[in-house]
Every structure is written in structure tokens, then in C-alpha cells.
N, C-alpha and C positions, 0 to 999 in steps of 0.2 A: 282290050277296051271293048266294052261290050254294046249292045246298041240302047239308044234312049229308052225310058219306058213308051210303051203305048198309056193311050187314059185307062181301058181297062187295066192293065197292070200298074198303074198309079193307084188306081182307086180300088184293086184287091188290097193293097195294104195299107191306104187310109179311105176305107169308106165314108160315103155320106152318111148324116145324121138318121136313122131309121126311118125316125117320123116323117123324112122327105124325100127316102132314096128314091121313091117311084112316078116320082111328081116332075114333069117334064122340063129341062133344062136348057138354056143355054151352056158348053165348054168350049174352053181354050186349054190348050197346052202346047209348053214353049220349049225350047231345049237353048243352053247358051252356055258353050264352054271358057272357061275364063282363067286367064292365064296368072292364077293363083292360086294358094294353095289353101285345102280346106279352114284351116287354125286360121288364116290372116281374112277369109271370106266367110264366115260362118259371123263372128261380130259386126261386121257391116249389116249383110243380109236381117240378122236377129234385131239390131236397129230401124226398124221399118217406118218410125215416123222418122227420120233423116232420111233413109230410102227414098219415101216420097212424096219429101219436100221435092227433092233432085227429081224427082219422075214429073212433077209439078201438078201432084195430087192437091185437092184444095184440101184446106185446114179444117181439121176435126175439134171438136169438143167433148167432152168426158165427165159425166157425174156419177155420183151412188144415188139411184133412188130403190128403197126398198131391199135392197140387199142384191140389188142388178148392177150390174154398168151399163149408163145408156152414153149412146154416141151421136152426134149428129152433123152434119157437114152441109154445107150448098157449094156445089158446084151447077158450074151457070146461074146461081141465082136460085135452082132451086132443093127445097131445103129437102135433107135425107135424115131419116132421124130412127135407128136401131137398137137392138140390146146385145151388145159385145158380148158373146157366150166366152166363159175361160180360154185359153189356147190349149193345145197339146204340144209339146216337143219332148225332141231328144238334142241336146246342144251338139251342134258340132254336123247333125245329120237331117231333120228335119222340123219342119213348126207345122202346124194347122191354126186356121182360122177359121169360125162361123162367126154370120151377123145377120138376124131376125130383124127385117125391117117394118118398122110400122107406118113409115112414110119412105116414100121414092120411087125410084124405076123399078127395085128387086123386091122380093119378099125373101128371100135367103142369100147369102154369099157366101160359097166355102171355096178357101183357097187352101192350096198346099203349094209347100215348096221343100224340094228335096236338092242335098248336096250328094253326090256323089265323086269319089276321088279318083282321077283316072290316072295321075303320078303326082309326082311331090311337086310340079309347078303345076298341073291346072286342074278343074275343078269344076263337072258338069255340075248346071243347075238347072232341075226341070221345076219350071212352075204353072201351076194347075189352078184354073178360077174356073167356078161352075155358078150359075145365076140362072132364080126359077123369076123368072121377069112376072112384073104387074101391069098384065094387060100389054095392049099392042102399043102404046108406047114404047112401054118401057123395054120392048123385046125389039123396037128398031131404035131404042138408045142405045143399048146394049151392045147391041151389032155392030155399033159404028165405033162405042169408044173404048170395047175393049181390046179390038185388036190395034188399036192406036197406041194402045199401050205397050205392047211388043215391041216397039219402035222405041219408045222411052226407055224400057232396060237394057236395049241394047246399048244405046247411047252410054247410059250409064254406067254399061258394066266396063267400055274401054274407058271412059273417064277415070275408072277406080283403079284399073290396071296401072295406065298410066298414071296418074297421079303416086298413087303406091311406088313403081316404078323411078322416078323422080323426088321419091322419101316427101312428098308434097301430103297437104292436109285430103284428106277424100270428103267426098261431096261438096268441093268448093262452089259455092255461090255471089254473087257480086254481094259487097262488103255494102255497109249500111250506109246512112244517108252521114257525112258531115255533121258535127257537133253544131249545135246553135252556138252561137258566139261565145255570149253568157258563159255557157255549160263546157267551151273551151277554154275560156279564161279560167273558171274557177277550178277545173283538171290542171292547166298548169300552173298554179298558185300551190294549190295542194301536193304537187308534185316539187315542187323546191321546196316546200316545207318539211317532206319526207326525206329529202336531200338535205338537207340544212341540221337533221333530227341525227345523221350518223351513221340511216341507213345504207345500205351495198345501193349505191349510184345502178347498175345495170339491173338490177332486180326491181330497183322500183321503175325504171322506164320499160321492162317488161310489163312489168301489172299495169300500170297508166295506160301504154298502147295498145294491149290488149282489151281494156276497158271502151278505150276507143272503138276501136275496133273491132275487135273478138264476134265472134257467131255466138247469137243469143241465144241460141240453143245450149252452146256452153255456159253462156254467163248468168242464164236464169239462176242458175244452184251449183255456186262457184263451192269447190273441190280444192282444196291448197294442198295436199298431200298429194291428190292424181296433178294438182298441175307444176307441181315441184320437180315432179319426178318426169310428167312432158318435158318440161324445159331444162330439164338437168340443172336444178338448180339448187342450191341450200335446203331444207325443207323449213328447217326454224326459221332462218333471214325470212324467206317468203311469208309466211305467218307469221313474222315482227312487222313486215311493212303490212300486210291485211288488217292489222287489227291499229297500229298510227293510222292506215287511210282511211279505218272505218271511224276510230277518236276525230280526222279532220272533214270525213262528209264527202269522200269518194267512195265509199263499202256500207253496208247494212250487215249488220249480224245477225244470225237467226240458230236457235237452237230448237234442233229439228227431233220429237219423241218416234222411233225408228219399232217398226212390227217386229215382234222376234222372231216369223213365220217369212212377208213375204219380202222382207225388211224393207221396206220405204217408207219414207216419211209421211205421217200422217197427220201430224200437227205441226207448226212451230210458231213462235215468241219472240220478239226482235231483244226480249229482255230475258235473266235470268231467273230474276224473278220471281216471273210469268211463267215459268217452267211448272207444270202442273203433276203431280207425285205420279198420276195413273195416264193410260192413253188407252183409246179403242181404234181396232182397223175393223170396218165394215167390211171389206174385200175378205180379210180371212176372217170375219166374223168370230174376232179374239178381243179380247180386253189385256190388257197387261200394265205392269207397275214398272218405271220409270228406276228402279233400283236393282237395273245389274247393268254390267260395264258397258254393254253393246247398244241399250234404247236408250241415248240420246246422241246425236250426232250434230256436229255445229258447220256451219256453211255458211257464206258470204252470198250477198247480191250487190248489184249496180247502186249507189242510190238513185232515186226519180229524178234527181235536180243535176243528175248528171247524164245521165241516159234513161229512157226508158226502155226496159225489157222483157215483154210481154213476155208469160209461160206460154209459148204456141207449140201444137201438136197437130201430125199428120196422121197417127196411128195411135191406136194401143201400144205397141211395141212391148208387149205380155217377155218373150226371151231376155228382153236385152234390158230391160226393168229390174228382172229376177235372174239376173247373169249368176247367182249363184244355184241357180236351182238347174239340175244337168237331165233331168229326166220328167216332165209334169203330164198325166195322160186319165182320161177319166174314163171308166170300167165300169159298164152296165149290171144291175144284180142278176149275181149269177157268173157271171161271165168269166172267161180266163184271157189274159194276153199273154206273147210272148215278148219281150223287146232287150236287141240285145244292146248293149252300150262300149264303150271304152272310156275309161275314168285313170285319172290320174292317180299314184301311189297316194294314199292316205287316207282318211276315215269321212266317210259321208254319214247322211242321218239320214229315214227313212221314216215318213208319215203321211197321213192323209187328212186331207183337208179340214181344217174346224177342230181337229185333235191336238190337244197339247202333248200328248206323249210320243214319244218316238224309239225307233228299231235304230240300229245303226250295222253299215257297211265297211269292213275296213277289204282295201285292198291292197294288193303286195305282189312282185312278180313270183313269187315261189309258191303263193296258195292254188290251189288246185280251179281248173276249171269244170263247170257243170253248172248246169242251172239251180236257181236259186227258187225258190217259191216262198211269195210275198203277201200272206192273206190280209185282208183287211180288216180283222178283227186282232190280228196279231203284232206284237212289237218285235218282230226277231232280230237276233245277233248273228251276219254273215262274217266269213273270210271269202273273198274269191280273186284269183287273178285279174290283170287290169282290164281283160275285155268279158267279164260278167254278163250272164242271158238270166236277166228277172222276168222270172213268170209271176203278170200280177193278176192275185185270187182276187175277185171280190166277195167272199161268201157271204155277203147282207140281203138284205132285199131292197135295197134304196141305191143309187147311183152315189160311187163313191172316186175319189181324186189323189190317186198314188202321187208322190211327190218325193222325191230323192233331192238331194242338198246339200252341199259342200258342208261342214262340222264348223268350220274355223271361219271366220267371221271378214271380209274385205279389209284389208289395210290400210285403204283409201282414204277411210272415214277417218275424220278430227274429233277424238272423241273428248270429254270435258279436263281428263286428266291431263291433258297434252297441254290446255289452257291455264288449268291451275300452276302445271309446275314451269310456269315460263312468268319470271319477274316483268316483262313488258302489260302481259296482262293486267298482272296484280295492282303495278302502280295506272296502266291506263284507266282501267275500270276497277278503282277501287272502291266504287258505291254498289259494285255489283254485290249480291247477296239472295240467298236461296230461299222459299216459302218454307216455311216453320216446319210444313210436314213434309215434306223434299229432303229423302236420303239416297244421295247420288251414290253407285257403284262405280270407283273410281279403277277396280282391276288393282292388280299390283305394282306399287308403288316401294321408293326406297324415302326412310325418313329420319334424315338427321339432327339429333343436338349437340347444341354447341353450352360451355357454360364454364363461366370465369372462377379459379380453385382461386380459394381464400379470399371470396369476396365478399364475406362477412367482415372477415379482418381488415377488408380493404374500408367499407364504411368506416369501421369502428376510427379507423387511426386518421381516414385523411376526412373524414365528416359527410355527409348526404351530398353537398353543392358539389363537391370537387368528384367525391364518387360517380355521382352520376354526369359528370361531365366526359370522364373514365370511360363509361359505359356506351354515350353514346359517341365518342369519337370513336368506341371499338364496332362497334354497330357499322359507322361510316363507312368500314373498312374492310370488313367482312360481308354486308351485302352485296358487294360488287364482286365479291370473291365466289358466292352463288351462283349469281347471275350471266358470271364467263361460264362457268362451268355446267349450264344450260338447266338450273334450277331455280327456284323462288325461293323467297321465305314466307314462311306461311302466317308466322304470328313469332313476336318475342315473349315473354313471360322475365319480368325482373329484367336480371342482366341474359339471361337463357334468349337462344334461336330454336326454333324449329323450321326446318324450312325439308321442301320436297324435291326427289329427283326422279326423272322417270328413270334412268338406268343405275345401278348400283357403285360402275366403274366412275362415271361424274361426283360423284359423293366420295369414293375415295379420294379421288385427283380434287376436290376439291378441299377436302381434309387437312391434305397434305401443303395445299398453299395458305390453310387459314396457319396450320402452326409455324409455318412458314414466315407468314407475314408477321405473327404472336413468337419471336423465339425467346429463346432465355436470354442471350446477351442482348438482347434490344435495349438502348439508351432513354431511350423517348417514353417508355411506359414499361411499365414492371405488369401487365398484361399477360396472364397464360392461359390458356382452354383444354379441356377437355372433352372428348366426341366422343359421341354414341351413333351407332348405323345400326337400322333394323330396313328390312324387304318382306313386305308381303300385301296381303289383301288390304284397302281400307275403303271407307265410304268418306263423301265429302257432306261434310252438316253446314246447320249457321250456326256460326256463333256471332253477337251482340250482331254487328251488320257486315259481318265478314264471311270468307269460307275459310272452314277448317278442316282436318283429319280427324278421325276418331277410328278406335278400332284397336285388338289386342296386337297390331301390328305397331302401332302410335305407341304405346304404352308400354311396350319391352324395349322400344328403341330407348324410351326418356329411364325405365329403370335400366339399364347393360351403363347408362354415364358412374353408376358407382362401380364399373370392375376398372376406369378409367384414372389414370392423375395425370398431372399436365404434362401437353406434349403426346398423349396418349389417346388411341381410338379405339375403342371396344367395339367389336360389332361381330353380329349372328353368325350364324354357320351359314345363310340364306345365302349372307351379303358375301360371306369369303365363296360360296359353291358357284357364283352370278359369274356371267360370261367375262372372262377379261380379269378378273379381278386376284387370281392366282399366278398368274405374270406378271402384274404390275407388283405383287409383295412378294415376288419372286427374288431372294437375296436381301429381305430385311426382318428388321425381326420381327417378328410374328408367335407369340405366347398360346396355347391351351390354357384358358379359364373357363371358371363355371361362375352361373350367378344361381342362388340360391334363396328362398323364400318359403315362409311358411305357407303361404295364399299358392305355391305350386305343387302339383301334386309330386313333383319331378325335379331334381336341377337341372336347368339348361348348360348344354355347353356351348362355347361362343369363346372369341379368337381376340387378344390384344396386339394390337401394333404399335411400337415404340418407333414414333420419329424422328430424325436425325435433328 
């Protein structure tokens, strides 16, 4: 265990900004070892507006003007108002902050904070603030209230210990003020309504008392997938009751168009609407289109008539914003760095700021270690071990912004597919529907039809009235048979279903209960089906005022229903190669066909299953 840094050794390997290194300063530097480990201390620390709210920093605000971020805060009353320079970090090891003021005590602010690991439970953290004060104020404001603050992180950091410690929320703060009556009463009206509806009884007095309750820091841009997975709970149920509580006026929905770069939301729409085909982020000074699976992402709020929950903010908090971004550092022309990292097995991307193209990083423990060189005019393709030393070129003449980035996309996110293939949607918000030129990238989807053999014949003999009375008492009986099975129906056609599953293995298990329910000896109705299962890409359109699938995934599913006769499922090679779904037709019969057509350049092969 080696000794803290000094500031000079802080500040040989994160210098001040040029323009300012020689301009006279106030510094502080702190040391505070914390009896936790870097992984579980590095996402607190990189949350800095939660940080210090706890520290009881006063509240910031945050805009784009011009293609800056400015920021502005009063503490005491009086007002500070800067231009938040990008951050630098390395996740996991350290962050920098600068802040250019045009009004207040300082005319610059550059903090650093560095983690160091001295074992696997604790965790030095030295932090560095330097302040070039305005005038003799601001240089005995200074004096007084930054060492005041020393005192605050201390407090803090055993807070987090212990809390952590006791498996408790960290940064807990006293809870908000009591519901107005009103706004009680109609929380719990809403709340036996959602009870009375069918839903899981304990899931929905989670979401109700959390609503109550909850830190609005959380509940500004509620997350049903991170908070599914907080509360070990269902992921679906939880997003059956958000979207009932949002139908009764305890939720807002909002479908948020997400940057492909710094991915945060930069727009959203309480409608779908209103979903607009294109988006711009001024931060990464990108424009992007609204059609691929990742830019759009759907989120809940409070409604106002139930709580209010202001977006409040203490910090930029640039890391824990960009939690997928593991390395962001900006490199003067000319210049070289070196920075070494530790990244997890699997494939990063590598690009610089304002560029849409990118290099990509794969890493693996068996690839070799050695430094990597990373020019800025270059897209390269690396292998390297998991603790990787990027030397980043700039060879331009302009100040450029290296940026490494996990490949794969947060899981967290609700993205629209998840909405469409869940029948609770479909019938809640069935007047929802998409703008004319809105083609949503819905990712890979599984898409089933269903369709009744010899229902020509069936007209002809029993007449139109009795037929279709046929039709929809089969209807009756097979949506519900989707809908256990954690799918929608997307649209009927005649006596025909199309309906969506996000997984492949639900569309067989559901297959398998439709012919089930449909069998040959059935008394009640002479009823029999044929299915078709296709898996792949599709996009969701409108049609008339609905949403649909379209796509050569949609359209080899509906042709594979002719290698089908009743009792029978045809489906891709996609759908048999899909996770799970060779054990469950594990010991049944299972056919090699092909479907064939002149419009293909190729025949397809593709799998029958004859059910029992």
C-alpha cells in the first residue's frame, strides 16, 4: 500500500487546462480510504449529482446554448453561472472536471478524482479541487467553503459504507413531504382498481408505495426493466401494471428518441403519435433517424395530479450519464496520450466526437498485450487483452475527443418492441398509432400465423352468418392463448392471425396450446389450424390506425403456412436454431421441408412439426 499522491503527482497526470496552468490558484487535496471495493465505489462516486445532493451542494441547472452547456447554481442566494467543459474519464479509475465561470466566486474550477484499489475491500479516494478565485471575495469564499467540504465527504463516504453494508439504499435522504389528501385518495382508488384488474396484488403495492414515496431522483424517468430487476420482480407483470396505472392516471408515458452516440434522451412525446421519424443531439452535434431498434426508448413519470417531480440536478454527472462510455479524454493537435484501461471480455467501438464512423475493440483473455495506437483520423480494428494501453494520436490540427464505448446497447431500456408484443398494450392503448413517415426498427422479432384449413368449404356449406360466428368464437379462444404465452396479436386478416412474440420458444409453447385447444376429436366445433413461425428483423408501420409488421421476415412467415395442414407448424430454420426451442421438439416429430417459389432465387429449407 503505497502512500497518497501529493498535488504535484496528482497533477503530473491530470494537468490543468494550458490556458490556465500558470494563473494563480487556490488547491485542496483529500485522501479517504473507504471500506469498499473499487466496482461497487466507482458508480456512486461517477453519480456526482446524487453525490452532492448528500454533500448538500445547492441545485444546478443545465442548458445547450450554442453548442456549450451552460450551468448555473446560487448557493446563498448568490447566483454562479458557468460553461460545463466535456469531462474526461477512465470508468472504474478516474473523472476530471472543468468549469469556466462567467459569474461567481471562481473564474475556473478543475476537480479531479482518483480511485485507487489498495485490496478487494477498500478503496483510496484522492480528490483534487483547484479554483483561480474572482477577486478578494471570492478568494475568502473559497477558503472557507471548500475545506468545509472535506467534512461532508467524509460523512458521506461512511454513510455509503455503511448503508451498503446493511444491503440499504445509499444516499438515503429524508423521504418527501406526505401526499395531499386529494392526491392520497386518488393513489388509492387507483390502486384497487389495478387490484380488482387481475394484477399480481404485491407488485402493484410496490409501484403505488414507491410512487409515494420513492426518491425523485428515481422517479423522474422511471425505468421498469432496472426497476424489475431492483425488486426481483416479474419484468412483464411490472409493465402490465405501469401501463393499467398509466390507462388510470397514476403514470405518464413518454417515448424518449435516444442519441446513437451519447445515448440519452433528447426528445420525448407523451404520445406515439408524436413520435417524430428524425432527432438531433446538440451535445454530440449528430442528427439521426428514429429507425433502428436502439433510438427510441419508452419510460414512465409520476403523473402531476399525483405527485409532483421536478427533474432536479446537482451536477453534470457527464460518467454516470454515459455509463456506457469506459474511456472519454480529449487530445490537444498534435498530441499523444497514453491511458491504460481494464475492460471486460467483448467488443467495444472506438470514435471521436462528432463522427459517425467508428473502429472497434474486441477483447479476450488470450490476445496479446502491447500498446495499441489510436490516430484520430483512423477507424482501426484491435484484439487486445483485457488490460489494454491505448495510445491516443491526434494527428489533426484541431482539438479532438477519443471515446471508447461498450458495442451492445443497456438492457435496461423498454424499447417499443417489448410494447407492441404485449397484448395489455395492444387492447389498453388501442388508438395508439404511428405518424405516416415513422418506420420504427423493431430488432428481431418472432411472427406467427394462424389459419383455419377448409374454410372456404366451411362458408360454402354452413353460410357467411354461422361461419363467421365460427370464426369469432375461434378468435375468442385463441387470443388468450397469445396472450399467456407473453404475445400480442397484431392484426386478423379474414379468419387468419398474425400476432408477435419477442422470444421464439413462446410461439412454439403457444402453437402447441392453440392446436391443443383446436384438436381433431373436439365435439363443439369441427375447428382446425395451421401455423407458420418465421424470426427475424422487422420494422413496425401504420397501418389504417393501428401498428403493424412489415418486412421479408412478416412475409415468409405468412408464405411457410402452405408447407403446413392441420394440426401442423411450419417454421424457419431461424425459429428451430432459437434458444430452447430444440429441447422442447426434442422427441416429436419434426420433418425437413423446403418451400419453394419462383420470386426466390433459392429454395428455402424450413422444419414441420406434427402435433399430437
Amino acid at each position: 500500500m503505497g502512500a497518497p499522491p501529493s498535488i504535484d503527482q496528482l497533477l503530473s497526470r491530470h494537468p490543468w487546462p494550458a490556458e490556465h496552468a500558470q494563473t494563480p490558484r487556490l488547491e485542496w487535496l483529500w485522501h479517504f480510504e473507504v471500506p469498499l471495493p473499487v466496482e461497487t465505489l466507482w458508480p456512486l462516486i461517477a453519480d456526482s449529482s446524487r453525490m452532492n445532493r448528500a454533500l448538500g451542494v445547492a441545485e444546478m441547472t443545465f442548458e445547450e446554448r450554442g453548442g456549450q452547456r451552460w450551468g448555473t447554481s446560487r448557493p446563498a442566494g448568490v447566483l454562479q453561472e458557468w460553461v460545463e467543459v466535456p469531462w474526461n474519464w477512465v470508468a472504474g479509475q478516474w473523472m476530471e472536471s472543468v468549469r469556466l465561470y462567467e459569474k461567481g466566486f471562481s473564474k475556473v474550477v478543475f476537480g479531479v478524482f482518483e480511485l485507487e484499489r489498495l485490496d478487494e475491500r477498500l478503496t483510496r479516494v484522492s480528490i483534487y479541487f483547484g479554483s483561480i478565485p474572482r477577486g478578494l471575495v471570492g478568494r475568502m469564499v473559497l477558503s472557507l467553503g471548500f475545506p468545509a467540504l472535506e467534512k461532508d465527504f467524509r460523512r458521506v463516504f461512511k454513510e455509503v459504507a455503511e448503508q451498503l453494508g446493511a444491503l440499504k439504499p445509499v444516499f438515503v435522504l429524508p423521504g418527501p413531504a406526505a401526499l395531499a389528501p386529494e392526491a392520497e385518495a386518488r393513489l388509492t382508488a387507483i390502486r384497487q382498481k389495478l387490484v380488482t384488474t387481475g394484477l399480481d396484488v404485491a407488485v402493484v403495492d410496490r409501484l403505488v408505495d414507491w410512487v409515494r414515496t420513492g426518491d425523485e431522483a428515481d422517479l423522474f424517468r422511471i425505468q421498469i426493466r432496472e426497476r424489475a430487476r431492483a425488486w426481483q420482480v416479474d419484468e412483464q407483470m411490472l409493465l402490465r401494471v405501469a401501463l393499467h396505472a398509466t390507462r388510470e392516471g397514476m403514470l405518464e408515458i413518454s417515448w424518449d428518441l435516444v442519441c446513437p452516440h451519447c445515448r440519452g434522451p433528447t426528445s420525448g412525446v407523451d404520445t406515439l403519435e408524436a413520435l417524430s421519424a428524425k432527432g438531433r443531439c446538440d451535445v454530440c452535434e449528430l442528427d439521426f433517424a428514429s429507425n433502428t431498434p436502439e433510438s427510441v426508448e419508452i419510460t414512465f413519470h409520476v403523473h402531476p395530479a399525483i405527485r409532483e417531480v421536478a427533474h432536479r440536478t446537482f451536477c453534470s454527472a457527464e460518467p454516470a450519464t454515459k455509463d456506457h462510455i469506459r474511456l472519454q479524454r480529449d487530445v490537444k493537435p498534435g498530441a499523444t496520450l497514453e491511458v491504460p484501461l481494464s475492460l471486460p471480455e467483448g467488443r467495444w467501438r472506438l470514435r471521436t466526437h462528432g463522427v459517425t464512423r467508428y473502429g472497434v475493440l474486441d477483447t479476450s483473455p488470450s490476445a496479446a498485450h502491447q500498446p495499441l495506437t489510436w490516430r484520430a483520423t483512423e477507424h482501426p480494428s484491435f484484439q487486445a487483452g483485457p488490460q489494454p494501453r491505448l495510445v491516443l494520436q491526434n494527428d489533426t490540427d484541431a482539438p479532438k475527443r477519443f471515446i471508447l464505448e461498450a458495442a451492445g446497447w443497456s438492457d435496461h431500456a423498454l424499447r417499443p418492441a417489448q410494447l407492441f408484443n404485449l397484448q395489455d398494450y395492444r387492447d389498453l392503448f388501442s388508438e395508439a398509432y404511428l405518424g405516416a413517415d415513422v418506420q420504427l426498427a423493431v430488432g428481431e422479432q418472432t411472427i406467427l400465423f394462424t389459419d383455419i384449413v377448409g374454410s372456404t368449404a366451411m362458408y360454402a356449406q354452413r353460410g357467411d352468418p354461422a361461419a363467421f360466428m365460427e370464426v369469432k368464437r375461434h378468435f375468442s379462444e385463441l387470443f388468450p392463448i397469445v396472450a399467456r404465452h407473453r404475445g400480442a396479436v397484431v392484426k386478423t386478416i379474414g379468419d387468419a392471425v398474425m400476432a408477435s412474440f419477442t422470444e421464439p420458444l413462446d410461439a412454439l409453447r403457444a402453437s402447441a396450446d392453440i392446436h391443443a385447444a383446436f384438436h381433431e376429436g373436439r365435439a363443439d366445433s369441427a375447428t382446425r389450424l395451421r401455423i407458420s413461425i418465421n424470426t427475424g428483423p422487422c420494422i413496425a408501420v401504420r397501418l389504417n390506425a393501428g401498428i403493424d409488421y412489415f418486412g421479408q421476415t412478416v412475409n415468409l412467415a405468412a408464405k411457410l403456412q402452405s408447407l403446413a395442414e392441420a394440426g401442423e407448424v411450419a417454421l424457419s430454420c431461424s425459429v428451430f436454431e432459437a434458444r430452447g426451442v430444440r429441447d422442447f421438439l426434442a422427441g416429436k416429430r419434426v420433418d425437413d421441408v423446403t418451400y419453394e417459389s419462383k420470386a426466390l432465387a433459392a429454395p428455402i429449407s424450413a422444419k414441420r412439426w406434427s402435433c399430437p
